[in-house]
C-alpha positions in Angstrom: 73.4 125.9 117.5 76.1 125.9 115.2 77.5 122.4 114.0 81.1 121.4 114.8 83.5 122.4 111.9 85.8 119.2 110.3 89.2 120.5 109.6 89.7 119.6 105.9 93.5 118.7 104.9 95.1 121.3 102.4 97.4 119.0 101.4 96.5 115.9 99.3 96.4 112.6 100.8 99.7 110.8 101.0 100.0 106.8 100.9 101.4 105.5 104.5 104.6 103.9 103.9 103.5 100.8 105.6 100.3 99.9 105.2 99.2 102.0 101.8 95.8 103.2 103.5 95.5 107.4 103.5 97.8 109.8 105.5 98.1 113.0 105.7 100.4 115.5 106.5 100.0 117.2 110.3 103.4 119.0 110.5 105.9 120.5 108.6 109.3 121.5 110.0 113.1 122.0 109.1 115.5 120.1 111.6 119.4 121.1 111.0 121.4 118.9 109.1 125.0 118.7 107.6 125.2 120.6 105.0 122.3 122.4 105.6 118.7 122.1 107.7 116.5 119.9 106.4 113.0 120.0 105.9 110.9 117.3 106.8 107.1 116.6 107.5 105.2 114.1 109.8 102.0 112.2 108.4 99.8 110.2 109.9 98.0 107.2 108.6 94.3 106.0 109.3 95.7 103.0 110.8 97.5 105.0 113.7 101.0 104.7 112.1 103.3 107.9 112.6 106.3 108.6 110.5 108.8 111.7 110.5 110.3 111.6 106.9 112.3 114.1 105.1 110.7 115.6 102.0 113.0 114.2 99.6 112.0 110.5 101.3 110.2 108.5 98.2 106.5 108.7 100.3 107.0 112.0 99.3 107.4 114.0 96.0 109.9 116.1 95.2 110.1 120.4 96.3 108.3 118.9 99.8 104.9 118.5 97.6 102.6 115.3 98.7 102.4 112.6 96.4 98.7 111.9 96.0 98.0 108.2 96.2 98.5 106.4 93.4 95.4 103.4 94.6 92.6 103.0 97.0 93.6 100.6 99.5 90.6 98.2 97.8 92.1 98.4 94.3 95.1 96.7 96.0 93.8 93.0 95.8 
């Protein structure tokens, strides 16, 4: 019997923009916008929060790349 595989993010580990515990990326997508389409992604935080943010949104780094977290949520005090 084969053991069940654990998807493994590709992307680093964002910070959630609430509660600064680990998110990740699930989605990316472009939604159309004045001038032009936006891209944006969707993360998803180990305390169940969702957020749709555009890429150039500060939870995010700039050219759509993750910004890896900066502290562990135990560092925070």
């Amino acid at each position: 019997m084969t053991p069940p595989q654990i998807p493994i993010p590709t992307d680093p580990l964002l910070e959630c923009p609430t509660c600064g515990l680990p998110a990740e990326i699930i989605d990316r997508f472009t939604l159309g916008g004045a001038p032009a389409p936006v891209e944006h992604v969707k993360l998803f935080c180990v305390n169940r929060h969702w957020y749709t943010l555009p890429v150039d949104h500060p939870a995010v780094a700039d050219s759509g790349r993750p910004q890896p977290l900066v502290a562990n949520a135990r560092e925070r005090g």
